[in-house]
N, C-alpha and C positions, 0 to 999 in steps of 0.2 A: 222784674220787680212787680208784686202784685198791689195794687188797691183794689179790695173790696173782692168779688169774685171773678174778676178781669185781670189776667197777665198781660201785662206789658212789653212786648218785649223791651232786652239790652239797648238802651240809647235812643229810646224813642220818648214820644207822649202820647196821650189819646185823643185824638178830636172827635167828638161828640157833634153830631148835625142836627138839629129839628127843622121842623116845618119847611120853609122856601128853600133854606141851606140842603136841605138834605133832594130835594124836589132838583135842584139845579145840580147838584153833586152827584147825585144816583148813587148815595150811600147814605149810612146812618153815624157811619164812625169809619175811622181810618188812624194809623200811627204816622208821626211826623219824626224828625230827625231832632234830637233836642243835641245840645240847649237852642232854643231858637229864641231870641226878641220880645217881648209881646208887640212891640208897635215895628215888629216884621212881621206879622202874622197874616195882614191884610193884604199886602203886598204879594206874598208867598203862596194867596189862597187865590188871587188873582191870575199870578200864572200858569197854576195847575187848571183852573178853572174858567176862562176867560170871559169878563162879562160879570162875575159875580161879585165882584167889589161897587161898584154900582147900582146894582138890582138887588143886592141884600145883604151886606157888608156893611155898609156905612150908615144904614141904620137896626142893625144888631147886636146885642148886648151878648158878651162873652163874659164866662164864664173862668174861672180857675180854683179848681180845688171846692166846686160847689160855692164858692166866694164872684159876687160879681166884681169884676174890675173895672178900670177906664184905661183903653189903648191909647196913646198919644204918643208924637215924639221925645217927650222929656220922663215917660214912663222907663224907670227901670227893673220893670218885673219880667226875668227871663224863665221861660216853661221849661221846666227840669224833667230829667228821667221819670217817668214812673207818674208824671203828673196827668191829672183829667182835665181837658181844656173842652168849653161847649158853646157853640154858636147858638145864639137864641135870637131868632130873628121878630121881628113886633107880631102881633097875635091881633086879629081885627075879628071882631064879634057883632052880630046882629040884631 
């Protein structure tokens, strides 16, 4: 599936990293296994990544479809094939 000039592959989504997320991940982007959750996303980004649900998860604003969301337990927005999902972690300026 393509959005924009990025193929997706078959059954996946895109997750999108900036700033800390991407500093703690050692990447910019990665494919996930969709359908996945949204309020399993943090969870799921914790195990791959241990530590980062805490230090920049739980105050980061994600993304879906260039649309901000809110993750919660009673959210039921799940990340489809083909979808752009993007961690945005807070930005601190001087």
């Amino acid at each position: 599936m393509t959005k924009g000039k990025q193929t997706v592959p078959s059954g996946k989504f895109n997750l999108l990293y900036f700033a800390a997320s991407s500093t703690h991940t050692k990447k910019t982007s990665e494919y996930l296994d969709a359908p996945l959750r949204a309020s399993e996303l943090f969870d799921t980004l914790e195990k791959m990544y241990p530590g980062m649900k805490d230090k920049i998860l739980d105050s980061s604003a994600v993304t879906l479809n260039l649309e901000y969301i809110e993750l919660d337990d009673g959210s039921d927005i799940t990340f489809k094939e083909g979808d752009e999902v993007a961690i945005i972690p807070p930005v601190s300026s001087g």
